[in-house]
C-alpha positions in Angstrom: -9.0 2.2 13.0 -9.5 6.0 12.3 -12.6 6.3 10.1 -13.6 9.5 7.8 -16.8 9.3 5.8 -17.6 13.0 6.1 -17.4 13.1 2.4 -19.7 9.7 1.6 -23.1 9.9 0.8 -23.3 6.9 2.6 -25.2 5.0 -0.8 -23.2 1.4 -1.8 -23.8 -1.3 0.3 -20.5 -3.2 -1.1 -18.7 -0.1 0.1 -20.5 -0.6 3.8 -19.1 -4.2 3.2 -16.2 -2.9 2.3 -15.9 -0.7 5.3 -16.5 -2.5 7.9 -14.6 -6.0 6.6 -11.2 -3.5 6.8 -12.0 -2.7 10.4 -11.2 -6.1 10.8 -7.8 -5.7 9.5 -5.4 -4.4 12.5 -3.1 -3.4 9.6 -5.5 -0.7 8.8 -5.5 2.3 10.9 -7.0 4.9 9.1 -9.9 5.2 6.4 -10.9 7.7 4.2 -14.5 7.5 2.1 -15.5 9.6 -0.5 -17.6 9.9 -3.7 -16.6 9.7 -6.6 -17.4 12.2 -9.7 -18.5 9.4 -12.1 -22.2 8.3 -10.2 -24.8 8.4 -12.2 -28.7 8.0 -12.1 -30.8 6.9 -15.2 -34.3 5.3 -15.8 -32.9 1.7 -15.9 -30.0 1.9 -14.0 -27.9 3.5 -11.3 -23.8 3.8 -11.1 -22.5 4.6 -7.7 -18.6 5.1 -7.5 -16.8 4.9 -4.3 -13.2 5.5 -3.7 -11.3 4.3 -0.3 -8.2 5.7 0.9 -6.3 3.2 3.5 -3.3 4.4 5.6 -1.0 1.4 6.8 0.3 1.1 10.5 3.9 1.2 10.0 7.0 0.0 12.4 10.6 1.2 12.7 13.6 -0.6 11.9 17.5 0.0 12.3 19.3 -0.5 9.1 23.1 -0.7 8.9 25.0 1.2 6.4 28.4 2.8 5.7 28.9 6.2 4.9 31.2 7.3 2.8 32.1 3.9 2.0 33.8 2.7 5.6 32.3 4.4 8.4 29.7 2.2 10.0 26.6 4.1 11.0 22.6 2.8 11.9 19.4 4.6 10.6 16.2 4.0 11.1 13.6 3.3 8.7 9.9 3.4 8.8 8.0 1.0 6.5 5.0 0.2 6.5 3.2 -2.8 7.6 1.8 -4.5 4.8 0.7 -3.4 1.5 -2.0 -2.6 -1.2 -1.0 -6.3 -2.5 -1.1 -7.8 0.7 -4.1 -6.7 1.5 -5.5 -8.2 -1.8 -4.7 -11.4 -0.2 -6.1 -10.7 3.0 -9.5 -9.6 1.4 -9.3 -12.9 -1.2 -10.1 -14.7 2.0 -12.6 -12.5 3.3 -16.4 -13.6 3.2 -18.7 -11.1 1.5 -15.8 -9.7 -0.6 -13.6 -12.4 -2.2 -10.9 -11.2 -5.2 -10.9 -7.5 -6.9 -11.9 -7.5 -10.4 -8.7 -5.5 -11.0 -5.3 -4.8 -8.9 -2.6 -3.9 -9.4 0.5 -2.7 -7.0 -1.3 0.8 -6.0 -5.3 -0.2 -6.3 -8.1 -2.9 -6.0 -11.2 -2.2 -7.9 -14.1 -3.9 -7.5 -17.1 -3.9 -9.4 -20.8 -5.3 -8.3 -24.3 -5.2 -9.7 -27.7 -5.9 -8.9 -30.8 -6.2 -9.9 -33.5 -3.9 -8.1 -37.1 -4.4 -8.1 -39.1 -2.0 -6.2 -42.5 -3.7 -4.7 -45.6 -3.0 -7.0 -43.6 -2.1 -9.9 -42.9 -4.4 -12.9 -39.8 -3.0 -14.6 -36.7 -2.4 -12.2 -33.5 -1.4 -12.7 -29.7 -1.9 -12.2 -27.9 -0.7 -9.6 -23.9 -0.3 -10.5 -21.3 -0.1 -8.1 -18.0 0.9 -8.4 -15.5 0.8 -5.2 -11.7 2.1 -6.0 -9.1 1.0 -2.9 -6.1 3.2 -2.7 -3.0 3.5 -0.2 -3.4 7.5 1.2 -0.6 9.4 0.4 0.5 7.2 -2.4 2.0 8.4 -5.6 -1.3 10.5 -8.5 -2.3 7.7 -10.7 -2.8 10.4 -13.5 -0.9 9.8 -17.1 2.0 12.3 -17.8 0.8 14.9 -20.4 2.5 13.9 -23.7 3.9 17.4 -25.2 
């Protein structure tokens, strides 16, 4: 598995878990982690938001078709190997990680917290962490503009 974390601050250890639990996956052969806009710091409390971009292996196939109605012809297709829903299922089963807390056919989201208490201090805080799983190149998951 290709793996880019050149824009990771390297801070999540879910998204470590995360990480290395896909390079498991021979599926999986390429991985892109980033930041995310939304992380936050505060006095009690600390959101971290991490977003993963998977590419797929993929395979050819040779479909049959007619063209123009009656002349035979063959094409091939390339599809990809297993999906954003497949992997679901694949990470269901995996220790350490277990089922999203949202998904749907283009993203897993999962969503952990912790407790943190620093040695010699009384008062601690709450570490946040958000991790987003996405298929690279995959259609913008933006609303339309209503006009």
């Amino acid at each position: 598995m290709e793996l880019d974390t050149t824009n990771w601050s390297g801070e999540g250890t879910f998204t470590q878990t995360l990480i290395d639990v896909l390079g498991t996956v021979e599926q999986v052969s390429g991985l892109r982690v980033e930041d995310a806009a939304s992380s936050r710091s505060d006095v009690e409390y600390n959101f971290i938001s991490n977003e993963l971009f998977l590419q797929f292996g993929t395979r050819e196939r040779q479909v049959r078709a007619k063209m123009l109605g009656m002349i035979p012809v063959t094409r091939t297709v390339t599809e990809s190997v297993m999906t954003v829903t497949g992997l679901e299922r694949v990470l269901c089963e995996r220790d350490g990680v277990g089922p999203p807390d949202y998904a749907d056919d283009g993203m897993l989201q999962y969503l952990r917290t912790e407790r943190i208490v620093p040695p010699y201090q009384t008062r601690g805080y709450k570490l946040v962490e958000l991790v987003r799983v996405y298929e690279a190149g995959s259609e913008s998951r933006q609303a339309p503009n209503d006009v």
